[in-house]
ZAMARGU-4260 file (C-alpha; in steps of 0.2 Angstrom, whole numbers, plus 5000, padded with zeros to 4 digits):
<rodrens>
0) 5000/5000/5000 | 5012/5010/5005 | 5023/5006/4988 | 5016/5019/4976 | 5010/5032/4990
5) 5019/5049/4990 | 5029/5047/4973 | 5023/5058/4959 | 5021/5051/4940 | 5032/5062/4927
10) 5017/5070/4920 | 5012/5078/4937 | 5028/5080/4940 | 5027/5090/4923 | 5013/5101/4931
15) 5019/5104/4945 | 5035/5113/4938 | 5023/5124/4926 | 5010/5129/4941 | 5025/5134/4951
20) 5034/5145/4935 | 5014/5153/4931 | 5014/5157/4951 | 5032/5165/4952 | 5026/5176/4938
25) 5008/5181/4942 | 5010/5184/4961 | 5020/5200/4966 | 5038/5200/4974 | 5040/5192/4989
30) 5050/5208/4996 | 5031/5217/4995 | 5020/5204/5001 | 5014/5205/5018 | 5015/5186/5022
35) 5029/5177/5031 | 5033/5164/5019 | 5032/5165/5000 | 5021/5157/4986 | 5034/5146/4982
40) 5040/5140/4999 | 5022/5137/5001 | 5020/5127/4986 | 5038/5116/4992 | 5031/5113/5007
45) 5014/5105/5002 | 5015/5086/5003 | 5003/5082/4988 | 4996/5061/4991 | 4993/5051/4978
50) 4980/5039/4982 | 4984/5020/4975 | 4980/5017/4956 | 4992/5031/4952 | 4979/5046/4947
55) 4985/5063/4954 | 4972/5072/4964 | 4959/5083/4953 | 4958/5094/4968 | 4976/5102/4971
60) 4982/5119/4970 | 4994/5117/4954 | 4979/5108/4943 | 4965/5123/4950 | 4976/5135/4941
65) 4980/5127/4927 | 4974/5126/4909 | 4983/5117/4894 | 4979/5121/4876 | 4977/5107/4862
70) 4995/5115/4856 | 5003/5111/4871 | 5004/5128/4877 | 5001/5133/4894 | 4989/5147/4896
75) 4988/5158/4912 | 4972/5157/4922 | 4967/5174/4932 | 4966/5173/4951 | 4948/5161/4958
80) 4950/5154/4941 | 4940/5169/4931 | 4942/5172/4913 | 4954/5166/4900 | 4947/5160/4883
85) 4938/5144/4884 | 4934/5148/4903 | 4918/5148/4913 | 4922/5164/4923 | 4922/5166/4942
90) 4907/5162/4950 | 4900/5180/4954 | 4907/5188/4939 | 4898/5205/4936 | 4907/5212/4922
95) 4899/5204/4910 | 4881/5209/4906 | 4868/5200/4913 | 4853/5193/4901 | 4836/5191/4913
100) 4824/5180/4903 | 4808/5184/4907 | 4803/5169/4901 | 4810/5158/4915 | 4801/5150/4925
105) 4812/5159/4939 | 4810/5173/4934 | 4807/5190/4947 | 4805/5207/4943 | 4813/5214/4957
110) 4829/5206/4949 | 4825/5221/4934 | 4839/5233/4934 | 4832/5249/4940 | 4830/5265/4928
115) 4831/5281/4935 | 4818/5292/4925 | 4816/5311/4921 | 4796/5319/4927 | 4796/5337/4924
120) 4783/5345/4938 | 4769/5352/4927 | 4763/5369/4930 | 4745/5369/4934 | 4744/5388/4922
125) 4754/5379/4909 | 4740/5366/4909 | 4727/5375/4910 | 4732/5388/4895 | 4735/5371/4884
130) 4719/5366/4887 | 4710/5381/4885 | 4718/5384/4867 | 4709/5367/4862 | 4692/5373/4870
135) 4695/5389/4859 | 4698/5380/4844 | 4684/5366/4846 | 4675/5383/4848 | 4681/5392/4833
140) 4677/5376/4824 | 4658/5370/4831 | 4651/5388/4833 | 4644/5380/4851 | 4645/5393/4865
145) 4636/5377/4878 | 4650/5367/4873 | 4663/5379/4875 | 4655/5386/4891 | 4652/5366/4898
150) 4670/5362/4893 | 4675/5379/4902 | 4668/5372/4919 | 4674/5354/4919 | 4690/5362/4917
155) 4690/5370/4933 | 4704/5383/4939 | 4693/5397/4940 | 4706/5405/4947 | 4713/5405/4930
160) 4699/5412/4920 | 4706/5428/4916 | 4718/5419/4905 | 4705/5411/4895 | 4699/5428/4889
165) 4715/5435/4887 | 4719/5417/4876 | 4701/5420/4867 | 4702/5439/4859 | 4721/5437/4856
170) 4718/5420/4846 | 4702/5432/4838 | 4712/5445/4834 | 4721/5436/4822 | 4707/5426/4810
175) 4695/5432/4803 | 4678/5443/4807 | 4669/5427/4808 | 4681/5423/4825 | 4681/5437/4832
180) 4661/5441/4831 | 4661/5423/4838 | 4676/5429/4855 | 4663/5444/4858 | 4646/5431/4859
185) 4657/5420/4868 | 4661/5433/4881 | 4644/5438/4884 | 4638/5421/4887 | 4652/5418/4899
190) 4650/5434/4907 | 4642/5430/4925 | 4638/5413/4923 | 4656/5405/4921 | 4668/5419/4921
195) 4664/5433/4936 | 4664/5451/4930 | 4680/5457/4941 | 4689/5440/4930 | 4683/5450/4913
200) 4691/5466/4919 | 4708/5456/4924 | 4709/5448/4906 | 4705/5462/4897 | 4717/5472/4911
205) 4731/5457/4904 | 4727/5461/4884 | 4731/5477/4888 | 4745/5475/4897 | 4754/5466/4884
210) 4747/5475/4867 | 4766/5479/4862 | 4768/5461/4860 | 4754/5458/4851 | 4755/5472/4837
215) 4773/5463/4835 | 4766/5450/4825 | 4746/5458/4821 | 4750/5477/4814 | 4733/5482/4816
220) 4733/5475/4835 | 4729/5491/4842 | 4714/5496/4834 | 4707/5477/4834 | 4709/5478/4852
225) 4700/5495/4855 | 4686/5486/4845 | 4685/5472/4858 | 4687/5483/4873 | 4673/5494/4865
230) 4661/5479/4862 | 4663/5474/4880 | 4657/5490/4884 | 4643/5491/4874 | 4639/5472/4880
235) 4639/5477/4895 | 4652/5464/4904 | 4665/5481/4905 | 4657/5496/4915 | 4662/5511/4906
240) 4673/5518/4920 | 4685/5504/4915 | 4692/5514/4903 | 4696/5528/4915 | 4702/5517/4929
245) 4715/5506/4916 | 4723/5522/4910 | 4732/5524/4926 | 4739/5511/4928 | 4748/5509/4910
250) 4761/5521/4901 | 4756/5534/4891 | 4769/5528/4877 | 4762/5509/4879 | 4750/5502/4865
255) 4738/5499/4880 | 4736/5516/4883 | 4732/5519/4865 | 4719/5507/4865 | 4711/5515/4877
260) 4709/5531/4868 | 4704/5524/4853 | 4692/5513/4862 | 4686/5532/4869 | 4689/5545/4857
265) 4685/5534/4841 | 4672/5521/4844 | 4662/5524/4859 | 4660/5542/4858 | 4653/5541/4838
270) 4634/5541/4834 | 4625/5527/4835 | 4642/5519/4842 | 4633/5503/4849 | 4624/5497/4835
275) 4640/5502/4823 | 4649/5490/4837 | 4637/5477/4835 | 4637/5476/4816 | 4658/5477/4815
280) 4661/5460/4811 | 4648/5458/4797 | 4649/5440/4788 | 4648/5433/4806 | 4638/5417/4804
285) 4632/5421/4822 | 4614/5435/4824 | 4622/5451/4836 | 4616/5453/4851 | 4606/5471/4846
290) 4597/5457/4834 | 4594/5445/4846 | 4588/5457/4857 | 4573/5463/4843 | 4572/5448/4840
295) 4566/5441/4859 | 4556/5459/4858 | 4546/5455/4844 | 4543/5436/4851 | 4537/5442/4866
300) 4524/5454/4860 | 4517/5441/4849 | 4514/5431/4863 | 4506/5445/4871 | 4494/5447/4857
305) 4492/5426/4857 | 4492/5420/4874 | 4501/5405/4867 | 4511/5398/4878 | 4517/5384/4869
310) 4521/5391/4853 | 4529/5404/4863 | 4541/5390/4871 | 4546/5385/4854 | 4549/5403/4848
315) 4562/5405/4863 | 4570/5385/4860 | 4571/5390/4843 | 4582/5404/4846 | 4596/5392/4852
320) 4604/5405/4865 | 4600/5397/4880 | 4616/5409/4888 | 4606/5424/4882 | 4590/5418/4892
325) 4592/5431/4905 | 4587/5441/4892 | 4571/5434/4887 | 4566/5436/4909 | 4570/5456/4908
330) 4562/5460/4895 | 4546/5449/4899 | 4547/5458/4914 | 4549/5476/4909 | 4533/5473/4895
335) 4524/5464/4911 | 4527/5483/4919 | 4522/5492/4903 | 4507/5483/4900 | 4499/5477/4915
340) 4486/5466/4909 | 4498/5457/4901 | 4506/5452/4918 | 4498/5437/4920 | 4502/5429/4904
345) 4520/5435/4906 | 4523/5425/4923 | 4513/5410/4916 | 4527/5410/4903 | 4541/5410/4914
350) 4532/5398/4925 | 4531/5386/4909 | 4550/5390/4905 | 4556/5388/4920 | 4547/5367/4924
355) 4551/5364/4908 | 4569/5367/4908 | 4570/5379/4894 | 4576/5392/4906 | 4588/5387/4919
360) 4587/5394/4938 | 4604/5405/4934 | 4597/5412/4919 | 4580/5417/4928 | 4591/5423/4944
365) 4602/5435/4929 | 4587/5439/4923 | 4578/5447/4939 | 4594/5454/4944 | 4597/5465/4929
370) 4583/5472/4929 | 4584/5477/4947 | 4599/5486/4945 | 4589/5496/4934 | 4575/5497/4939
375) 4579/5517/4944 | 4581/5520/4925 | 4565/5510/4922 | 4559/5520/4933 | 4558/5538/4922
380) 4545/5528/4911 | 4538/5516/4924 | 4535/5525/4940 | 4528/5513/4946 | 4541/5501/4942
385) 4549/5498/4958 | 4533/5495/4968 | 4527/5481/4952 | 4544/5471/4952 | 4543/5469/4974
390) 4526/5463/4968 | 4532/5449/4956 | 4547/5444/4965 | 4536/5435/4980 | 4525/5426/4968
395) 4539/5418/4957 | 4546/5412/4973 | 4533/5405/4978 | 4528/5398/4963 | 4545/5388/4962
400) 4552/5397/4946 | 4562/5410/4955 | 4578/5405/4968 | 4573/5409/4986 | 4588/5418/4988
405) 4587/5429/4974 | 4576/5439/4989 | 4589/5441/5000 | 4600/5447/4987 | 4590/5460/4981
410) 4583/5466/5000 | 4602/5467/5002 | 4602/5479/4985 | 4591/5488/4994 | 4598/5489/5010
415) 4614/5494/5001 | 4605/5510/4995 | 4598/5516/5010 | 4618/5510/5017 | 4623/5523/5001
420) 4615/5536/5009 | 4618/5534/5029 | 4638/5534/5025 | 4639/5550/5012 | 4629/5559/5026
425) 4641/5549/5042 | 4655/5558/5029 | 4648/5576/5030 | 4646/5576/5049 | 4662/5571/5051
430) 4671/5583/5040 | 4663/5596/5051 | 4668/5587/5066 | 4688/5587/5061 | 4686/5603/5055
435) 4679/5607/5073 | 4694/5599/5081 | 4707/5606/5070 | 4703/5625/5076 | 4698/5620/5095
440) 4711/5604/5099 | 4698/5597/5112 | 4700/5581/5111 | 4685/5578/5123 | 4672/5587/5114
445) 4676/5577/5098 | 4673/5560/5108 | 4658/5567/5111 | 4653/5571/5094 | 4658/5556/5088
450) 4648/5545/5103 | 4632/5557/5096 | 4632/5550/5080 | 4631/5533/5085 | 4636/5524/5071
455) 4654/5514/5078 | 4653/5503/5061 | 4659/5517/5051 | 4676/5524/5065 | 4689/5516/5051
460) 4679/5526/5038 | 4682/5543/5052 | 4702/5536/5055 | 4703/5539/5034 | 4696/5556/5033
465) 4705/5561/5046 | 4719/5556/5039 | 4719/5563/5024 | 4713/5581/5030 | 4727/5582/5042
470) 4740/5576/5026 | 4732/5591/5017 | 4737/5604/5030 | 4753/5608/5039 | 4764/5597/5053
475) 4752/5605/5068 | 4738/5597/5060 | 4747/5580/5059 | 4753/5580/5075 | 4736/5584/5081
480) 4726/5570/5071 | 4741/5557/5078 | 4736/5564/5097 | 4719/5559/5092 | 4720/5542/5087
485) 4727/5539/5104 | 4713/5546/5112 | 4703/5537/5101 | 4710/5518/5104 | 4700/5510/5118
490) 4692/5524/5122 | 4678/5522/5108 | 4691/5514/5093 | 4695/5495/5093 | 4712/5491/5086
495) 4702/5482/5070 | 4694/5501/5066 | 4712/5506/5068 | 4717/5494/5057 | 4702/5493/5045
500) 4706/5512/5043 | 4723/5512/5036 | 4717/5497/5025 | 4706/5509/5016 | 4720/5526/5014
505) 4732/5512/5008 | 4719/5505/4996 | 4716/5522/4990 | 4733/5527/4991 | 4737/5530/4972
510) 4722/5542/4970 | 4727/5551/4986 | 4745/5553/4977 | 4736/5564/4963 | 4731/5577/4975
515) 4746/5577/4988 | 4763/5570/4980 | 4770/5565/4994 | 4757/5554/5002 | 4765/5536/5002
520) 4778/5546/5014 | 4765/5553/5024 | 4754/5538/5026 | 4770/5528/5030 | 4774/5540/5046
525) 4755/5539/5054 | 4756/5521/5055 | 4772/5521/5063 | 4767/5536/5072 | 4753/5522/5077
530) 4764/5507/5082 | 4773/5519/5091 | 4759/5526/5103 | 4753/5509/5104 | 4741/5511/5096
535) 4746/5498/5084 | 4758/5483/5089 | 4771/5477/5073 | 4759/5461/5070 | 4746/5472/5064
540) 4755/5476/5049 | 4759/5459/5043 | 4737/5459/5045 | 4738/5475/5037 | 4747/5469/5022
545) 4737/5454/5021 | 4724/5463/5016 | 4729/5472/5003 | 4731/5467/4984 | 4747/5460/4979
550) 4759/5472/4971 | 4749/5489/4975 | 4758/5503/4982 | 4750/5501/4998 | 4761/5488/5004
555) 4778/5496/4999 | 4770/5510/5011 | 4768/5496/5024 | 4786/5491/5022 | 4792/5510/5022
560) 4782/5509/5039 | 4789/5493/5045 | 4810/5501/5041 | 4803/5515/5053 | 4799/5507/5066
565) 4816/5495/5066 | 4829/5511/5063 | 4839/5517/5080 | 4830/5529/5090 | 4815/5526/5081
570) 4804/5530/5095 | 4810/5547/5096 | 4812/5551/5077 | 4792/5547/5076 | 4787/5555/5091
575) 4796/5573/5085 | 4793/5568/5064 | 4781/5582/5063 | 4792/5597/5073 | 4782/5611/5081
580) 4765/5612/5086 | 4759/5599/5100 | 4774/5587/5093 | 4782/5584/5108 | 4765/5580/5119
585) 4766/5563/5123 | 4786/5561/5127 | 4785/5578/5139 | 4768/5571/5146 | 4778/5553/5149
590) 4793/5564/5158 | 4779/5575/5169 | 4771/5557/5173 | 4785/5549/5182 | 4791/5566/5191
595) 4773/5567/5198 | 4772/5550/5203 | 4790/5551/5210 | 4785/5567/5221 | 4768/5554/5226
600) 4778/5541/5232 | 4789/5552/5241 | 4775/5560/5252 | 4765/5572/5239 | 4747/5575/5243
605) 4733/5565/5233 | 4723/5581/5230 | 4740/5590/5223 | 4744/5573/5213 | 4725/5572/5203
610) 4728/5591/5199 | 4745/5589/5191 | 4736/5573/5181 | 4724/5585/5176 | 4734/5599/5171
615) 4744/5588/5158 | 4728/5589/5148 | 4729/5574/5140 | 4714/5562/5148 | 4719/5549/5130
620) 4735/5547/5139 | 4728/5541/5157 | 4733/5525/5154 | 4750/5530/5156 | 4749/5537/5173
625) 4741/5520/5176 | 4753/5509/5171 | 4767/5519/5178 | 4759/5519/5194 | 4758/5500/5193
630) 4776/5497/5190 | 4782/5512/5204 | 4772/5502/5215 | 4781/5485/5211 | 4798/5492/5211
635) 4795/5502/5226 | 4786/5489/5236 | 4773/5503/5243 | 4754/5501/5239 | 4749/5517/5240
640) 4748/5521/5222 | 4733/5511/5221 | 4725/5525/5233 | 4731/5536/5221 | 4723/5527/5205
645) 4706/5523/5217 | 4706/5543/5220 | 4707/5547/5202 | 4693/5534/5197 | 4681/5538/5210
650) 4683/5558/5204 | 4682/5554/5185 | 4700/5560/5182 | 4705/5543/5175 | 4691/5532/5166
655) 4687/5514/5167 | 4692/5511/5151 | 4709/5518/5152 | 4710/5507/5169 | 4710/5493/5160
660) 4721/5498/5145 | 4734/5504/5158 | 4735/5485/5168 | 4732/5478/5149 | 4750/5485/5146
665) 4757/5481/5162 | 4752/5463/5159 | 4759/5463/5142 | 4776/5469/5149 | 4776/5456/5165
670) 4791/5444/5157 | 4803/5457/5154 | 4797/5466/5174 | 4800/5449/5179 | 4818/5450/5176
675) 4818/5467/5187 | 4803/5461/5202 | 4805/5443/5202 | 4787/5441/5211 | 4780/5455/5199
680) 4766/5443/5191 | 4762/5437/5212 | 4758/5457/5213 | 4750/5462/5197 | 4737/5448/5201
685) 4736/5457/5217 | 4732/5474/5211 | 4721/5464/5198 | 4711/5457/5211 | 4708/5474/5222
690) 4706/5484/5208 | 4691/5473/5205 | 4685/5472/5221 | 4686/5493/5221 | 4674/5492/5205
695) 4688/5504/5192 | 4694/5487/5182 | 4683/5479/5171 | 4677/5461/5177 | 4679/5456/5160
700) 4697/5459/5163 | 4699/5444/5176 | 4698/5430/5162 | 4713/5438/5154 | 4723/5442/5169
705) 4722/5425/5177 | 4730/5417/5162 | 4746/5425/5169 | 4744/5415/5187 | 4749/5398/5181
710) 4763/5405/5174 | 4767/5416/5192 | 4765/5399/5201 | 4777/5389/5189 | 4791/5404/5192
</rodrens>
């Protein structure tokens, strides 16, 4: 056995003598290699058994990286026996590419390589203008205004509407008449019903605005343009005024502007202008709207002179304008007015209309509420038109053809009227008032005035005429109208008036700028002038801001404002920004406070103490002397300010009101006192308590101030 055991045969000796040269020349220099012994000594050392029978062992080193070729050459295998022609490769080789077929029965998905794929994030406008163009087109195409107007709504993105019209006429303007007598019908059956009428103004406010571009590529732009704007008019979905109000806001060198006066001077002030408007676009395969209008006129009278309901139905179907309908309602009203018999057979049609769903409930709602807005025209040739339509009104609701809430909506016309006439008179009286004030600086009898009239819904309306009386005149003035709206805050103003008011003069700060050129700078110093006394904190100018439109010059005047108010020694700059006059008033009467109160606490007289209150003049300013009071007592840890502030209520010197603006502020300060009187929130719920107890602090003011308790016990 042990004969033929460890001997090799001359072939493997043969092999071994190859593996060992192939290793000596793949493997690196034994000087670099980190192990202790080389590859060759490692390949002496190995004892290779042969097993009996003579066969070398298919599983040794030397034959694992070893190939021979058919020549006899020996051919080098790379390392864990990978590549090499004729080789299988290693058994994770990754180099190659890897063939999944999804045919196999093993086959799984998730062994897919993974694709990393481009999405652009699509823009909801860019959507919406591609999907309006085809609507126009389909439109231009199918001459049907349902359609268009269906399609319209399913689309959604009201918001967007504005480009829709401003897609619509500048696709119109360059075709033919056909499209563009088409654009204006389209319009007017939109108007209302799918697009809103401040939505019309903005698209036509967009054409405008870029009419340069547009007579790049259409030479005539500029008149074709003034023809829309003009046929608007006439249509009634642009108020005349449109005209006037767009021109201030383009550039007289822009080819807005001179659409505008063409639209003015060249069409809408010509003879006949309306039915030459109408009649423009001749060829148009589509009847005007002067046309249709005859057309329902002459229907109607027929009917009239029938009393054939049915074939009046068929008239109207036959018309196929069901977006004009509102028509057909207003001027079976307005011949029901004229001709009173006919009344009953005028309701019975629109009754039939209505149940058989040949006028829709919006149409019969548009109806009625174009004719109540004119019903004061109407009212020159029927005088007794106003007191016939509240007539018909409650029997068409009842009867089920009218919307229930069309009565509200027109009580609330109504009401708006009479609203008309209460505020231009509120404006008079307090024209008078301020004038009042201006001569006599008493604060006092103005409250009065004010308290007489009796109408606190409409103090922001006071806050802007004061306003912008007092930026008309000279610093005195401004000084004076600053004084007053901290008399005013608490005492009879809430801060929203406050606010409300300045909303409205930076609303109408452009047209303010036509009479006084430097308003946005005046504005911008009353409401810091505001923040300042209080009267205003910094937040109410983010509200401020919120509620005025974007990119108006309001808010740069709210941001002039807000740079104010956050430059050094802003407090002082503001107080003193109007020099002269009473200017000074409110940081001297903050100086004669604390001396009077120093002199108090160090053993004055109450009687001398309530008179030297009184002589400062300034009973807005109360809630000053209260809060400084408050504070001295806290510091100085002696109560007897609070007989000092009970002295003052009980006589009237200092109000209830301003007692609770005074501990208002204190509370508001007590974090920051805190750091100064460790146990100043212990006391101010102290003071809060007796001061109730006393009667001079509101009890409402109990809920607020006990908020501040947990807080005192936490500390």
């Amino acid at each position: 056995m042990a004969s033929g055991e460890g001997f090799l045969t001359d072939e493997q000796r043969e092999m071994l003598k190859i593996a060992s040269q192939n290793v000596e020349t793949a493997l690196p220099s034994p000087r670099l290699s980190s192990s202790p012994k080389s590859p060759t000594s490692l390949l002496s050392d190995h004892q290779l058994k042969v097993p009996a029978g003579g066969k070398a062992p298919t599983g040794g080193i030397a034959v694992r990286h070893v190939r021979r070729s058919h020549s006899g050459k020996s051919i080098r295998v790379k390392k864990d026996g990978a590549g090499g022609k004729g080789t299988w490769g290693k058994l994770l080789d990754t180099d190659g590419e890897s063939h999944i077929d999804r045919n196999d029965p093993n086959y799984d998905s998730g062994e897919e390589p993974y694709q990393l794929v481009g999405s652009t994030i699509s823009d909801p406008l860019d959507e919406y203008k591609k999907a309006v163009v085809s609507i126009i087109e389909e439109y231009f195409s199918t001459s049907d205004v349902e359609v268009a107007a269906s399609d319209l709504k399913d689309l959604g993105s009201s918001e967007y509407h504005p480009y829709f019209i401003k897609r619509l006429v500048s696709m119109a303007m360059d075709r033919h008449d056909k499209e563009k007598e088409m654009a204006s019908v389209l319009l007017s059956s939109l108007y209302a019903d799918v697009i809103s009428p401040p939505q019309i103004r903005d698209g036509f406010v967009m054409l405008l605005e870029s009419a340069d571009d547009l007579a790049v590529d259409i030479l005539d732009a500029v008149d074709i343009l003034a023809l829309f704007v003009s046929r608007a008019v006439v249509d009634e979905i642009l108020p005349p005024a449109f005209i006037t109000r767009a021109k201030k806001t383009l550039p007289e060198s822009s080819k807005g502007y001179q659409v505008l006066q063409t639209a003015e001077k060249s069409y809408l002030s010509a003879p006949h202008h309306a039915e030459l408007l109408e009649r423009r676009w001749g060829g148009s395969t589509h009847v005007t709207v002067e046309e249709m209008k005859k057309k329902i006129a002459d229907l109607l009278r027929e009917y009239v002179e029938s009393g054939d309901t049915f074939e009046a139905c068929r008239c109207i179907r036959e018309l196929g304008v069901s977006f004009f309908h509102h028509e057909v309602v207003k001027r079976a009203l307005v011949l029901a007015m004229e001709i009173q018999a006919a009344e009953p057979l005028m309701l019975k049609l629109l009754k039939e209309a209505a149940e058989e769903g040949l006028i829709s409930s919006s149409q019969m709602v548009k109806g009625f509420a174009r004719l109540a807005e004119s019903l004061d025209d109407l009212a020159l040739d029927i005088p007794s038109a106003k007191t016939l339509f509240q007539s018909i009104v409650p029997k068409a609701i009842s009867q089920g053809w009218l919307d229930a809430t069309f009565m509200k909506s027109s009580c609330t016309d109504g009401e708006a009227q009479n609203e008309d006439k209460k505020l231009n008179q509120y404006k008079k009286e307090i024209v008078t008032i301020i004038h009042e004030y201006f001569l006599s600086d008493d604060i006092p009898e103005l409250i009065r005035s004010l308290e007489d009239l009796g109408l606190p819904e409409y103090n922001p309306v006071f806050l802007k005429k004061l306003i912008t009386l007092a930026m008309d005149r000279k610093n005195r003035e401004k000084e004076m109208a600053s004084v007053l709206l901290s008399a005013l805050h608490i005492e009879i103003f809430s801060t929203e008036d406050i606010a409300n008011g300045f909303v409205m003069l930076l609303e109408s700060a452009e047209d303010t700028a036509l009479d006084i050129l430097d308003a946005s700078n005046e504005l911008a110093l009353f409401l810091a002038r505001a923040v300042i006394d209080d009267v205003l904190v910094p937040l109410n100018l983010e509200e401020i801001t919120s509620k005025l439109p974007p990119n108006c010059s309001g808010s740069e005047t709210v941001r002039m404002a807000r740079s104010l108010i956050t430059a050094r020694h802003a407090g002082e700059r503001l107080l003193r920004c109007w020099g002269g006059g009473t200017g000074w008033a409110v940081e001297d009467a903050k100086d004669k406070i604390m001396k009077l109160l120093e002199e108090y606490e160090s053993g004055g007289v109450v009687a001398e103490a309530c008179q030297c209150i009184r002589d400062l003049g300034m009973p807005f300013f109360n809630h000053e002397v209260v809060k400084k009071a408050l504070v001295m007592a806290m510091e100085k840890k002696n109560d007897r300010m609070l007989d000092l502030l009970q002295v003052c209520f009980n006589e009237g010197l200092i109000t209830i009101n301003q007692m609770t603006k005074g501990f208002t502020r204190v509370k508001d300060g007590l974090d920051d006192l805190a750091l100064d009187f460790p146990n100043a929130k212990d006391k101010f719920s102290f003071y809060t308590e007796y001061a109730q107890k006393k009667g001079w602090l509101l009890p409402s003011f109990g809920s607020s101030a006990t908020a501040v308790l947990p807080t005192a016990a936490a500390s």
